[in-house]
C-alpha positions in Angstrom: 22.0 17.6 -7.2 19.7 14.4 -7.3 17.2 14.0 -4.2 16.0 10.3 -5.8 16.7 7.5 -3.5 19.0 5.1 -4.6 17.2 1.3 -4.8 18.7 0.5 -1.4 17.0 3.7 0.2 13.4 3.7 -1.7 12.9 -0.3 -0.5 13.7 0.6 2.9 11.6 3.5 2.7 8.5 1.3 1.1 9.0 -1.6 3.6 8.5 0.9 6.9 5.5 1.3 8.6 3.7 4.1 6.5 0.0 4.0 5.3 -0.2 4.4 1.9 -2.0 6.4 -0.2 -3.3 4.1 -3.5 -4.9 5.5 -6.4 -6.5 3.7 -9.7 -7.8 4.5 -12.7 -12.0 5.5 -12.7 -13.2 6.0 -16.2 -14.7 9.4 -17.2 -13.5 10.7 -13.1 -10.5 11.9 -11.4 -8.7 8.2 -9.4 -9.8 6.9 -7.1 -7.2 7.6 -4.4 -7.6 6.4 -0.6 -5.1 5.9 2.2 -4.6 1.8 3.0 -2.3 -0.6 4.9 0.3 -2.2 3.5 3.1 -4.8 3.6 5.7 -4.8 1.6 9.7 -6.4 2.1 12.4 -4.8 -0.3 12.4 -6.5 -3.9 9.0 -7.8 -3.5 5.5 -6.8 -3.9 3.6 -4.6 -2.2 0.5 -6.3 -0.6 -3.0 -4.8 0.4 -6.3 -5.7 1.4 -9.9 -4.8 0.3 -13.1 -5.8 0.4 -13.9 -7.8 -2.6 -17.1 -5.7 -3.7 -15.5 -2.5 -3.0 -15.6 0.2 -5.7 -11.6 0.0 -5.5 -11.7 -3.7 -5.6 -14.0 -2.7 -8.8 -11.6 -0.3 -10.5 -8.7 -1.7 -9.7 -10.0 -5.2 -11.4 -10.7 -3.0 -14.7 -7.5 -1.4 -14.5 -4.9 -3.5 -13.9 -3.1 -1.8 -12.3 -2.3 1.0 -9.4 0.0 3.9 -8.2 1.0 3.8 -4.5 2.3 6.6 -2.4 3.8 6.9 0.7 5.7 10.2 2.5 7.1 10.9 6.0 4.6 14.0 7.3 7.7 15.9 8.8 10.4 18.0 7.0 12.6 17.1 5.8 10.5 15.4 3.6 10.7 11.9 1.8 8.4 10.2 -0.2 8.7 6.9 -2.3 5.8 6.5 -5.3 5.4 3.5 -7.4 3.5 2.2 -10.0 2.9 -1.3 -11.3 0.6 -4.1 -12.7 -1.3 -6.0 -9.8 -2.8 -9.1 -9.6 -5.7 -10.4 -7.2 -5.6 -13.1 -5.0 -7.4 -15.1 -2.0 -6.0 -13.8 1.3 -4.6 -16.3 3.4 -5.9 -15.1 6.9 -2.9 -15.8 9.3 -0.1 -14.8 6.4 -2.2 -11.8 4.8 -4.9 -10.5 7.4 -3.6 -10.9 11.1 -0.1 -9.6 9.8 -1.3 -6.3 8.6 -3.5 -5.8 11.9 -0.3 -6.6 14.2 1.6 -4.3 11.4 -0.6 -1.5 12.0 -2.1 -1.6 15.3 0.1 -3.6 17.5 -1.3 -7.1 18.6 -4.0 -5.7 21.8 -5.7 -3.5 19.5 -4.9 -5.6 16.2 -7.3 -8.4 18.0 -9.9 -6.0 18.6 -9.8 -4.6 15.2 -10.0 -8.7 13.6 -12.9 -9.4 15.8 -15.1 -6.1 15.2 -14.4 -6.6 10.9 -14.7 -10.3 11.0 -18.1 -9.7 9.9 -16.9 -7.3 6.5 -14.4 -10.2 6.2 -16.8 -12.6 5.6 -18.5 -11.0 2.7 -15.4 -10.8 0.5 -11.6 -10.0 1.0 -9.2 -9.7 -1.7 -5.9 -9.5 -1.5 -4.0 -7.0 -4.0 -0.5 -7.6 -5.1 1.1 -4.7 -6.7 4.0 -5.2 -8.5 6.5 -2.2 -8.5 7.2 -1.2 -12.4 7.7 2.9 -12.0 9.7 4.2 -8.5 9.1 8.4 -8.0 11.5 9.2 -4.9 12.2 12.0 -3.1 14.6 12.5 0.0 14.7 16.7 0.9 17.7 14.8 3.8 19.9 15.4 0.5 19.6 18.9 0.1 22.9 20.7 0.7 22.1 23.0 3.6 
């Protein structure tokens, strides 16, 4: 008995609203490993934001590359982890930024939110696109009960 998702099931899975839980490489540490926003549509990439001079914005440069994890908090228990290259890019404000605001906070509070971090904004966004090499899955719906 196999509780892996099938590709169908882990791209759905990915593309809900989850926050994720990214983690990258820190040289003579444990990863660095903090919860983020994400967007991501099945057979793409998944998409985040940083600040540019953030310590993860650091590592992950040096890297090249990150694990993401995301899980459902209530049995019975899924999760979807992937791994990948990423590459760095200029955030385009309406496409990347207001997006993930509505995405996460709905548009009310997503406005709020833009206008209280416009100032973070302005020193230095990056946008991070991971590209999904390794899939970890798990669905505990597939346990015979």
């Amino acid at each position: 008995m196999s509780l892996a998702m099938s590709r169908v099931e882990r791209e759905q899975f990915l593309a809900a609203q989850r926050v994720g839980i990214v983690s990258v490489a820190d040289p003579g540490r444990g990863p660095l490993t903090l919860p983020i926003w994400y967007a991501y549509e099945p057979g793409g990439e998944v998409r985040f934001l940083t600040g540019a001079a953030s310590r993860k914005a650091v590592l992950i440069r040096q890297a090249g590359r990150v694990s993401l994890c995301v899980q459902n908090e209530t049995p019975p228990y899924q999760y979807v982890s992937v791994e990948g290259p990423v590459a760095i890019a200029e955030p385009d404000y309406e496409r990347d930024v207001r997006p993930m605001a509505y995405r996460y906070l709905g548009v009310q509070l997503g406005d709020w939110y833009l206008q209280a971090t416009a100032e973070e904004r302005a020193r230095g966004t990056i946008l991070v696109r991971l590209r999904p090499e390794h899939w970890l899955t798990a669905d505990y719906n597939k346990m015979p009960r």
